[in-house]
C-alpha positions as CSV (number, residue, x, y, z in Angstrom):
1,X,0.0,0.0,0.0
2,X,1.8,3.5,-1.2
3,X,1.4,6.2,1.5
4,X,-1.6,8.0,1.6
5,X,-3.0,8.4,5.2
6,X,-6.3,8.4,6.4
7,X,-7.4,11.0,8.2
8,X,-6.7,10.4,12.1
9,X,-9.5,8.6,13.6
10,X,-10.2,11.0,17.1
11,X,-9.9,14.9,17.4
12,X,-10.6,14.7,21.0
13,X,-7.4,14.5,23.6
14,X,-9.6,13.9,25.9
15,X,-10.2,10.1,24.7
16,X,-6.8,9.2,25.6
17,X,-7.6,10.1,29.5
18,X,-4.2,10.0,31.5
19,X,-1.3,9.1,29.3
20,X,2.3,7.5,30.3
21,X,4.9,8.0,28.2
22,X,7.1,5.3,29.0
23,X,10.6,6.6,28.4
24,X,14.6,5.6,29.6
25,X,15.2,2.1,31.3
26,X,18.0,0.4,31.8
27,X,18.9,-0.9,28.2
28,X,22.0,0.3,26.1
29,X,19.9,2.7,24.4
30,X,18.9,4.4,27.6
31,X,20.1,7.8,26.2
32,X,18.0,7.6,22.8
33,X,15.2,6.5,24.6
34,X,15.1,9.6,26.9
35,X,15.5,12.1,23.8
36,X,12.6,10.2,22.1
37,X,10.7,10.5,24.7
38,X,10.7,14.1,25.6
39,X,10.0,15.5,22.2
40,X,6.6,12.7,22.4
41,X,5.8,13.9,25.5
42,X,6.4,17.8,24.3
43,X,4.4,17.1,21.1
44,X,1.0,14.9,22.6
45,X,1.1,17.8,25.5
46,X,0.7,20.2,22.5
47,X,-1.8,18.7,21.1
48,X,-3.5,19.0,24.4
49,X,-3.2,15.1,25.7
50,X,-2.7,14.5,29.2
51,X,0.4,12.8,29.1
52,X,3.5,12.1,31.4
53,X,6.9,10.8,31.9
54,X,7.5,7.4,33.5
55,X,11.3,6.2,33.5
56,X,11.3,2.3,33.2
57,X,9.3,-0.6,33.4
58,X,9.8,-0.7,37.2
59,X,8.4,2.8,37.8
60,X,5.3,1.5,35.0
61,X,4.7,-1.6,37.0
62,X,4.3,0.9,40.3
63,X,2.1,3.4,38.5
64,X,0.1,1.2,37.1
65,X,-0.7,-0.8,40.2
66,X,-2.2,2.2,41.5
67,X,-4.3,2.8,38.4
68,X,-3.0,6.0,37.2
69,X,-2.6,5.8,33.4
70,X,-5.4,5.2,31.3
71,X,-3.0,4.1,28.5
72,X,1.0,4.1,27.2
73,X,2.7,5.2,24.7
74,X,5.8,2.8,24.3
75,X,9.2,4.4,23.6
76,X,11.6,2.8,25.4
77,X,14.2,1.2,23.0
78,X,16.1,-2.2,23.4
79,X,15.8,-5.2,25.3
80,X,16.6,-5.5,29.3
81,X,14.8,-3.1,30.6
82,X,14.1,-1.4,27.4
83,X,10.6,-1.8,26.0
84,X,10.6,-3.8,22.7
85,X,11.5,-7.5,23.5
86,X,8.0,-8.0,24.2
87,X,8.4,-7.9,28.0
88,X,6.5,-4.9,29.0
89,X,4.0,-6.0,26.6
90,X,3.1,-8.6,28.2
91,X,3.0,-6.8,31.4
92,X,0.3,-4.4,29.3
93,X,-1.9,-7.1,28.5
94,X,-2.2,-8.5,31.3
95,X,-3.2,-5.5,33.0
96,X,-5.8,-4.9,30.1
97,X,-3.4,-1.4,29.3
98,X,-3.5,0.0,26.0
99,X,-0.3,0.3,24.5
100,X,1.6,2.1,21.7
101,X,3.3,-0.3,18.6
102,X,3.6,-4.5,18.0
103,X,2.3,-6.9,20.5
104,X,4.6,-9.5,23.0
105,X,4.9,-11.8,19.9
106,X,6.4,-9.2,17.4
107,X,8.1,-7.7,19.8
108,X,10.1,-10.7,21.0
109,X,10.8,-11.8,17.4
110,X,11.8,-8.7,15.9
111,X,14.4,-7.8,19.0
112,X,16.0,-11.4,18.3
113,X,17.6,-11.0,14.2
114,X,18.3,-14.4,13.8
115,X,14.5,-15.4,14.5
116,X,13.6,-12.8,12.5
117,X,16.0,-13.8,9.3
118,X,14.6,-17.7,9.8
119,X,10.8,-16.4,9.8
120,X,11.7,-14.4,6.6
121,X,13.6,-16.9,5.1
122,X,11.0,-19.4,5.5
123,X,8.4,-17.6,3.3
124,X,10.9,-16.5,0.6
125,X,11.8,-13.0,2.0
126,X,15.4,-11.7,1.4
127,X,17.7,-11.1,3.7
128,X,21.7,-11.4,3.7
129,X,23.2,-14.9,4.0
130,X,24.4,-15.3,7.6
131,X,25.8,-17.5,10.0
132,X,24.5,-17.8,14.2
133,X,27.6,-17.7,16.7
134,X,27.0,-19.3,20.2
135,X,28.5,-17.2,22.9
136,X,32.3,-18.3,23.4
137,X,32.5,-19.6,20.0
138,X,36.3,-20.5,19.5
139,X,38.0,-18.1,16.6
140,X,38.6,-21.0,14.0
141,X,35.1,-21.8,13.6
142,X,34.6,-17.9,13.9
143,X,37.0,-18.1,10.4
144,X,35.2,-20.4,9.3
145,X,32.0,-19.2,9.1
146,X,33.2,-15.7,7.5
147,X,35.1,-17.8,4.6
148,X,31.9,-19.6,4.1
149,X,30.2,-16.2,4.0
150,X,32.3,-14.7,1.9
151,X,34.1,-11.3,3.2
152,X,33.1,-8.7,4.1
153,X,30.6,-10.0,6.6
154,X,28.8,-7.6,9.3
155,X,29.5,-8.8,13.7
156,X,26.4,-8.0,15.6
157,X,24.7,-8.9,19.1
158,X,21.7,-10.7,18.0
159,X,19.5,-8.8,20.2
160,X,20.4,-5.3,20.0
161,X,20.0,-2.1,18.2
162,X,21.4,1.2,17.5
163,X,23.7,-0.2,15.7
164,X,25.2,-1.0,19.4
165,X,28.0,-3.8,18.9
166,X,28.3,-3.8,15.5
167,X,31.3,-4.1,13.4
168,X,32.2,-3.9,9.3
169,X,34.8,-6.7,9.3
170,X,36.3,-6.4,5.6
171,X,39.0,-9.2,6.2
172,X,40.1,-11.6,8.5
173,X,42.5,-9.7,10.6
174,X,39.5,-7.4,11.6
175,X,37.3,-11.0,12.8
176,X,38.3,-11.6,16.5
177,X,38.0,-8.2,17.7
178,X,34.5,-7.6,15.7
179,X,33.0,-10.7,17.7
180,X,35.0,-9.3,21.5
181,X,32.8,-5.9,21.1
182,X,29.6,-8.2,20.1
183,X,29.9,-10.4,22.6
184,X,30.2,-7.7,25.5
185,X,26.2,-7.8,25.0
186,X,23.7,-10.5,25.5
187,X,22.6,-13.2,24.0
188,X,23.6,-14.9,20.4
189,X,26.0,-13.1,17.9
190,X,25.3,-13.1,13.9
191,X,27.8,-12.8,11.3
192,X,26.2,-11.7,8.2
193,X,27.1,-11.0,4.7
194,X,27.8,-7.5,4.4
195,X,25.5,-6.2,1.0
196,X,27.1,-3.4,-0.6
197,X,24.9,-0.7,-1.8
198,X,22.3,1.7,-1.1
199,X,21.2,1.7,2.5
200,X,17.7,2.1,2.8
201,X,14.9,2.1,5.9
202,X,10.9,2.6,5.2
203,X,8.8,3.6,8.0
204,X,5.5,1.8,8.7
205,X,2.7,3.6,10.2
206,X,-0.6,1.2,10.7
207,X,-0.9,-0.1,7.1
208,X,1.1,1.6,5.2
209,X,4.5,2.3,4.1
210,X,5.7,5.6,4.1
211,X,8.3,6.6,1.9
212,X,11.8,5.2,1.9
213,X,14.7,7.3,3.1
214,X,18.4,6.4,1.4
215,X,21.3,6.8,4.3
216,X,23.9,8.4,2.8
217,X,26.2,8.9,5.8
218,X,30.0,10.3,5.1
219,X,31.4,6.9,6.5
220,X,29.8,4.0,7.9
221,X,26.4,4.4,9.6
222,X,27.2,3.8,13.5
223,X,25.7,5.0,16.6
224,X,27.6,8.6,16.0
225,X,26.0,9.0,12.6
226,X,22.7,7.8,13.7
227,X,22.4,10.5,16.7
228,X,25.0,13.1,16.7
229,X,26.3,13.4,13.1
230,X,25.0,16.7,11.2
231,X,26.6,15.4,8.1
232,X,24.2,12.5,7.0
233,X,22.1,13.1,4.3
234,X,19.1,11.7,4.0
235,X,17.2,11.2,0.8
236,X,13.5,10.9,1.1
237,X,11.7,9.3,-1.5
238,X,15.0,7.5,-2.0
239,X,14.0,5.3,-4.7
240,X,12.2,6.0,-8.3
241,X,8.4,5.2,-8.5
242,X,9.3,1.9,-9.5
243,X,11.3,1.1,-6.5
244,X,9.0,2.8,-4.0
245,X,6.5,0.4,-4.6
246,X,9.0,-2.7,-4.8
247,X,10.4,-1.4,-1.7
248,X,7.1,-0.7,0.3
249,X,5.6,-4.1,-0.2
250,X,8.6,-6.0,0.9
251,X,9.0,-3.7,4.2
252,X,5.2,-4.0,4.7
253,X,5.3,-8.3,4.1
254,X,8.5,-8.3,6.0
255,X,6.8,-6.6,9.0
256,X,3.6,-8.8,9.0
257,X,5.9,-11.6,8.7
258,X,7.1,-10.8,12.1
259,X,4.0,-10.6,13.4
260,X,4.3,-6.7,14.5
261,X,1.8,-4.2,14.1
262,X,1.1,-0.2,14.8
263,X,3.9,1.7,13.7
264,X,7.5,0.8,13.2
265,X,10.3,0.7,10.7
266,X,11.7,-2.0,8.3
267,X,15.6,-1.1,7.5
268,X,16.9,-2.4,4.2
269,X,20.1,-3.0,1.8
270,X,20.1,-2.8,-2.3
271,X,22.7,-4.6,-3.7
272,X,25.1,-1.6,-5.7
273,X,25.6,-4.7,-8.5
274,X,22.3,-6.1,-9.0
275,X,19.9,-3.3,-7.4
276,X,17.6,-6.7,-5.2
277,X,16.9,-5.5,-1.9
278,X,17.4,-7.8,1.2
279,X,16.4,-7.4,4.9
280,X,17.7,-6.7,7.4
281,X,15.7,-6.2,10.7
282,X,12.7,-4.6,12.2
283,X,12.7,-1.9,14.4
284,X,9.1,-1.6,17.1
285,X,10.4,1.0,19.1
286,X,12.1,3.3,16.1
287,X,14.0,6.6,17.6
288,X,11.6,9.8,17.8
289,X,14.7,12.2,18.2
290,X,15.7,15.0,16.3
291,X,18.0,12.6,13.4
292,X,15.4,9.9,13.4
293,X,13.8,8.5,10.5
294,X,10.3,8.0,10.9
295,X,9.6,11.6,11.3
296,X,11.4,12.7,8.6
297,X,9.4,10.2,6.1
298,X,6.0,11.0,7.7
299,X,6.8,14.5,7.2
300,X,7.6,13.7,3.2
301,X,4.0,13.0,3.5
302,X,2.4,16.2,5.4
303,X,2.7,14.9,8.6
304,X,4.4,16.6,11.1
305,X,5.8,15.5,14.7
306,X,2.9,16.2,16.6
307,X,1.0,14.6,14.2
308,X,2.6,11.7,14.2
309,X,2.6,11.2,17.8
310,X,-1.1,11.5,17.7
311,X,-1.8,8.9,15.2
312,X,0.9,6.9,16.8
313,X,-1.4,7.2,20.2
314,X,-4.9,6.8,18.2
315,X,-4.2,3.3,17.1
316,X,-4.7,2.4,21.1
317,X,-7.9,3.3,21.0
């Protein structure tokens, strides 16, 4: 489906009632998650919602037990302690809470990328060949897998995002301290064939895919160029017609396949050589700070922040 929004469902802020704006924890992307969620919380405010901070799942379970949020708007980012490894979610529904973005099941599997790749894979969804490292994996079957590959190859925590933990790796010497930095984090690593090309995310908002944006960052895309960099450009539409369309109905299958929902973003590669695009992971939680993506594609479209917080909030009703 190409992007063209509804019109938001409720005018009213006073439908929402009382609203927590779950921001911070205790995950590595603490920092993110408190930027995102003070511009939400400045944006639903001025729109008129009653809305207000709460700092981790711990201060959610406390306010919640005494009943005073009608509903939450999830923007905590990462797994322990952050709010999209399906966790909190369940804590939602079993308290009967309305809440912001995918449910416990997309949640879990989109936080963990090699359950992700194998649920793609499964129904025929591209995504970059890869390889799953247990913890303490010795460095000749760490070899081993990257000559299988074929370098380069991309080193990443399964389970985290921000590009937190992740390393380019474009020969061998670079291999044993790629997988050290990944496995400072939890869980399983991945080794995955590195796609060279056009770097590409699309947006999802309900059901349908907003524009794509092309990353052109002046090195490699990490956590600096993400947050801090004012030197990323960012193309939005980043494809042709042709490719828009192509691109939007694989990030829209590819996020169904995961079984998420709401609002979220789908990040992508196109091979420079052949132009096929291949995924590479789902985002529930995406950033809402000043470089982040989903804004800048829903304003391609005539929405704006506050908007989008709105209709963000809207779908819990």
């Amino acid at each position: 489906m190409s992007a063209h929004l509804p019109p938001p469902r409720a005018s009213d802020p006073a439908l929402f009632g009382r609203v927590a704006v779950l921001l911070g924890g205790t995950s590595s992307e603490r920092e993110v998650s408190l930027d995102s969620g003070r511009n939400v919380l400045e944006a639903l405010r001025a729109r008129g919602v009653d809305a207000h901070p709460v700092d981790g799942i711990a201060a959610l379970v406390a306010a919640l037990a005494e009943k005073r949020f009608d509903r939450v708007f999830n923007i905590l980012h990462g797994q322990r302690g952050g709010g999209e490894d399906g966790v909190v979610q369940g804590l939602m529904e079993a308290l009967g809470v309305p809440y912001t973005g995918s449910g416990v099941l997309g949640s879990a599997l989109a936080m963990d990328k090699i359950r992700t790749k194998q649920v793609w894979l499964s129904l025929g969804l591209p995504t970059p060949g890869y390889v799953r490292l247990a913890r303490g994996v010795d460095a000749a079957t760490v070899h081993a897998a990257a000559r299988d590959l074929g370098l380069p190859v991309i080193v990443k925590p399964s389970s985290e995002g921000s590009s937190v933990g992740v390393s380019r790796v474009p020969d061998e010497a670079g291999l044993d301290g790629a997988v050290e930095l990944a496995a400072r984090y939890p869980g399983e690593l991945l080794m995955e064939r590195m796609v060279v090309g056009d770097e590409l995310t699309v947006g999802i908002l309900g059901d349908v895919a907003l524009p794509s944006i092309r990353i052109v960052p002046k090195g490699w895309y990490d956590y600096h160029a993400k947050y801090r960099a004012d030197d990323t450009q960012y193309l939005c539409p980043g494809l042709d017609a042709a490719g828009e369309a192509q691109v939007g109905a694989l990030a829209l299958a590819a996020f169904r396949a995961a079984g998420c929902g709401g609002w979220g973003r789908v990040d992508l590669m196109r091979d420079r050589g052949t132009g096929a695009f291949f995924l590479l992971e789902v985002n529930t939680a995406p950033g809402m700070t000043s470089h982040s993506l989903v804004p800048k594609a829903a304003g391609q479209v005539g929405v704006g922040f506050e908007e989008l917080c709105w209709r963000i909030l809207e779908q819990t009703l």
